[in-house]
N, CA, C and O of each residue as an XYZ file, in Angstrom:
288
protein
N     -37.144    -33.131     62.663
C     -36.054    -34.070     62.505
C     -35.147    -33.943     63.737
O     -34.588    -32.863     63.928
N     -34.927    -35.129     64.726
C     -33.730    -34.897     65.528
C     -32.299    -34.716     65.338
O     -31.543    -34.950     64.395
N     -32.171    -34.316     66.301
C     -30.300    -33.988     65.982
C     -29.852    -35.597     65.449
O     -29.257    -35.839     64.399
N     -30.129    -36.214     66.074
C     -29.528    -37.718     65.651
C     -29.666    -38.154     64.486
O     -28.787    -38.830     63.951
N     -31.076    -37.761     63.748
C     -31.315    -38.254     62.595
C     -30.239    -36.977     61.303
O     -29.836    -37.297     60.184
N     -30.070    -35.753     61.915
C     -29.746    -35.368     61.189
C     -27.840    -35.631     61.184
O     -27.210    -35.717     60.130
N     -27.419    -35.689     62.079
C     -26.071    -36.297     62.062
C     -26.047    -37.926     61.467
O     -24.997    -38.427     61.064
N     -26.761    -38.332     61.470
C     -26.921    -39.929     60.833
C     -27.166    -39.425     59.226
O     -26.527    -40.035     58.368
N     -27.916    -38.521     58.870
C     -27.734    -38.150     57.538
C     -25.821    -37.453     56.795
O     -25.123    -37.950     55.910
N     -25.552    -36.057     57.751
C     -23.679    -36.328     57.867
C     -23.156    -37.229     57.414
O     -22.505    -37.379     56.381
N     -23.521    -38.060     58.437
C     -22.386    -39.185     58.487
C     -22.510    -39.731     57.592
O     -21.450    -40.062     57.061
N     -23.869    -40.178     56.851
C     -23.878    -41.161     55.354
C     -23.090    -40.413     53.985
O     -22.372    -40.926     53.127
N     -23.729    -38.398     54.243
C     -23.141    -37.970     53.350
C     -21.638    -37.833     52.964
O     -21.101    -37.916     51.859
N     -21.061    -37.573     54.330
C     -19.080    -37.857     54.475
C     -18.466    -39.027     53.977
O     -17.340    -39.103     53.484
N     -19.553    -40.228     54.194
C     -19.351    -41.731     53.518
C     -19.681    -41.494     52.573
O     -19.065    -42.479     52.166
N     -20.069    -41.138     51.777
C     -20.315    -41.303     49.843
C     -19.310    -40.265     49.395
O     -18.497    -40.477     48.495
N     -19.396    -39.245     50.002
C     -18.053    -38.226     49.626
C     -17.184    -39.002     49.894
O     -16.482    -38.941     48.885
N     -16.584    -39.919     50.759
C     -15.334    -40.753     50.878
C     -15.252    -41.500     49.669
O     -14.525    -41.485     48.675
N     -16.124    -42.089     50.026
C     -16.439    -43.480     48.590
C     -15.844    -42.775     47.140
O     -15.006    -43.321     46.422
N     -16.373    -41.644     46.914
C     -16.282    -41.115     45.614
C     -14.889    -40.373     45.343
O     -14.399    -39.967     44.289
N     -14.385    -40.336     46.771
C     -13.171    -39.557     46.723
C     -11.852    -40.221     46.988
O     -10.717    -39.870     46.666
N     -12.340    -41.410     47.746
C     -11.714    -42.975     47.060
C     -11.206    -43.331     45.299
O     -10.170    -43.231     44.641
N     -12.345    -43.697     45.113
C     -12.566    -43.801     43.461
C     -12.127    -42.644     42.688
O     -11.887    -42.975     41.528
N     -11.959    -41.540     42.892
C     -11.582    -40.516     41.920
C      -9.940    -40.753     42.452
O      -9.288    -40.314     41.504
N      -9.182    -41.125     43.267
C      -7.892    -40.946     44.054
C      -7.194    -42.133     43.541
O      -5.977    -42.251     43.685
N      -8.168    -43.333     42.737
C      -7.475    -44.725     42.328
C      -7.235    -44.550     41.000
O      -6.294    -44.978     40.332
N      -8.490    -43.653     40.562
C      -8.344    -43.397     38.980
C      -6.972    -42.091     38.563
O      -6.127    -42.117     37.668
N      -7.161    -41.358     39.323
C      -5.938    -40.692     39.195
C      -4.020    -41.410     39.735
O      -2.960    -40.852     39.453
N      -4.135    -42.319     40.280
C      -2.878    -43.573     40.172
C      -2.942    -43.979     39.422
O      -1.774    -44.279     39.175
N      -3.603    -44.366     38.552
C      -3.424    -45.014     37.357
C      -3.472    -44.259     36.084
O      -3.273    -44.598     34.917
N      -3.861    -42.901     36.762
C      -3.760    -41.989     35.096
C      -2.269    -41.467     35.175
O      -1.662    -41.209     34.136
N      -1.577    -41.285     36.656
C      -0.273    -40.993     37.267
C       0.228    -42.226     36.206
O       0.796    -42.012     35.135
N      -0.044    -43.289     36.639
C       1.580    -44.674     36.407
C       1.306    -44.441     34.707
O       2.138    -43.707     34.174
N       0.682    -44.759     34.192
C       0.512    -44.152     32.857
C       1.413    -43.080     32.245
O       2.359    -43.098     31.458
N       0.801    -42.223     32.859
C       1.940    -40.259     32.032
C       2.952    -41.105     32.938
O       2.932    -40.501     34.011
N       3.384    -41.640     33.000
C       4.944    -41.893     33.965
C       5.537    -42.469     32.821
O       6.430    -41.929     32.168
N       4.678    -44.346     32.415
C       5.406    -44.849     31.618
C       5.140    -44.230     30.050
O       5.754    -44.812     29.156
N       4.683    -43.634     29.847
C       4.218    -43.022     28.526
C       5.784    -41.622     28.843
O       6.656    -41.532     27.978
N       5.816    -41.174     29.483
C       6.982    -40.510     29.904
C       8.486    -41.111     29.597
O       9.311    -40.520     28.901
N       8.657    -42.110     30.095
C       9.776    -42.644     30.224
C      10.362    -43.371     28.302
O      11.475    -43.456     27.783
N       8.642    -43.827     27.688
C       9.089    -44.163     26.341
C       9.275    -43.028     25.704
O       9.581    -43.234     24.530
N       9.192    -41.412     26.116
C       9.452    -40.615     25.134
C      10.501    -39.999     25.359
O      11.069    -39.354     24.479
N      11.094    -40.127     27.026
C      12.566    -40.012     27.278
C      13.647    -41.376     26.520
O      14.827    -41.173     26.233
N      13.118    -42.383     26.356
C      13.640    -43.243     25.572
C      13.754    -43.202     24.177
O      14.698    -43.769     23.628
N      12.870    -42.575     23.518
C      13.106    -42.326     22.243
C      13.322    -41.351     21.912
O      13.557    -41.272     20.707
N      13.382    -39.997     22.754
C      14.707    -38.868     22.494
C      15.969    -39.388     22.308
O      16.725    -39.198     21.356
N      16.147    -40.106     23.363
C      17.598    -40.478     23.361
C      18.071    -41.085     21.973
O      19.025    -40.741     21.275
N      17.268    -41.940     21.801
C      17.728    -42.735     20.241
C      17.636    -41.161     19.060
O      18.357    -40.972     18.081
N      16.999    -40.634     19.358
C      17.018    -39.690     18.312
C      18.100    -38.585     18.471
O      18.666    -37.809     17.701
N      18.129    -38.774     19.432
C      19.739    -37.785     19.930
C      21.243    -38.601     19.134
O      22.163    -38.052     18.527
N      21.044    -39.961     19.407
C      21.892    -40.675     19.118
C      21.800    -40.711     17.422
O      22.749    -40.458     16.680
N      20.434    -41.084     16.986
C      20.524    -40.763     15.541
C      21.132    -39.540     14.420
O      21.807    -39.596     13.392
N      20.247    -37.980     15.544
C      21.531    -36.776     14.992
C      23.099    -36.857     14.912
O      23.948    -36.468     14.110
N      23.100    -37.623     16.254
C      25.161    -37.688     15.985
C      25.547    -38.557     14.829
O      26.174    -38.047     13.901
N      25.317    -39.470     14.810
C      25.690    -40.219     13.441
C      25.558    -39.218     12.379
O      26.503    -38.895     11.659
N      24.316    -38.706     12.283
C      24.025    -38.330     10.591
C      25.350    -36.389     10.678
O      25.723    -35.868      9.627
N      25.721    -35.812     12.030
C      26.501    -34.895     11.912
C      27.658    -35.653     11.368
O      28.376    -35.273     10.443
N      27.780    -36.896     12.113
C      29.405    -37.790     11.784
C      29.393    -37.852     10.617
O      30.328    -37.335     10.005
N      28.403    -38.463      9.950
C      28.406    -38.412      8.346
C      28.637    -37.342      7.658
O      29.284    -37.449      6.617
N      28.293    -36.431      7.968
C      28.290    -34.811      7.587
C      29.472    -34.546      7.438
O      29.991    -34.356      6.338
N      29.927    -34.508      8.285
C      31.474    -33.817      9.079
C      32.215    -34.864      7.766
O      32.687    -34.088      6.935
N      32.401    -35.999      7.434
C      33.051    -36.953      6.904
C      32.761    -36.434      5.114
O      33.727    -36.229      4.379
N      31.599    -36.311      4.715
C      31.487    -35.744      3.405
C      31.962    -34.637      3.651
O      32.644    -34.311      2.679
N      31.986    -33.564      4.727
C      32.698    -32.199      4.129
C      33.647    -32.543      3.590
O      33.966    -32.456      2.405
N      34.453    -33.203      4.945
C      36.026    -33.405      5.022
C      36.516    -34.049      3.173
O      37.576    -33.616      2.722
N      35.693    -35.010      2.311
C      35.709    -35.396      1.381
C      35.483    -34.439      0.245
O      36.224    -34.520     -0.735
N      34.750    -33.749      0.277
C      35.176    -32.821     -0.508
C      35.726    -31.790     -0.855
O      35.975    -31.381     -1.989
N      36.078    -31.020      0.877
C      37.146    -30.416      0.728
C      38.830    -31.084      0.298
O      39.789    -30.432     -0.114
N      38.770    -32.268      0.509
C      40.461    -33.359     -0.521
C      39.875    -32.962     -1.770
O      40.646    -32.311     -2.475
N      38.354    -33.233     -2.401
C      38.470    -32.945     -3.516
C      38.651    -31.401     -3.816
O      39.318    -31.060     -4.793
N      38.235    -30.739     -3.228
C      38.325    -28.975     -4.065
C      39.767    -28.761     -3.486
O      39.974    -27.552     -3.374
N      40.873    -29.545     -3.067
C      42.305    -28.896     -2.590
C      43.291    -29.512     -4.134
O      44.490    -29.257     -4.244
């Protein structure tokens, strides 16, 4: 086999390793933007649930306060 033929083999193999390392580099952007927005709805619905605990303490705090008028 000549040197030429065997650098012409290289070179095809560096091209399919590209190709494939292409394609594995597009699929991982899109598995990225994904966990991003899948991220952002569960930073969004902490928040509401953060917001939901304060109410239900407010409520809390408001029945103590009510029954301590009643036990005074």
């Amino acid at each position: 086999m000549s040197a030429l033929q065997k650098l012409q083999e290289k070179i095809e193999l560096w091209r399919v390793d590209h190709e494939a390392l292409k394609s594995e580099n597009a699929q991982l952007k899109i598995e990225l933007t994904n966990l991003s927005g899948s991220q952002s709805d569960k930073e969004t619905e902490v928040e509401l649930l953060q917001l939901e605990l304060e109410e239900k303490d407010t409520e809390i705090e408001k029945i103590i306060a009510q029954v301590e008028a009643l036990l005074a």
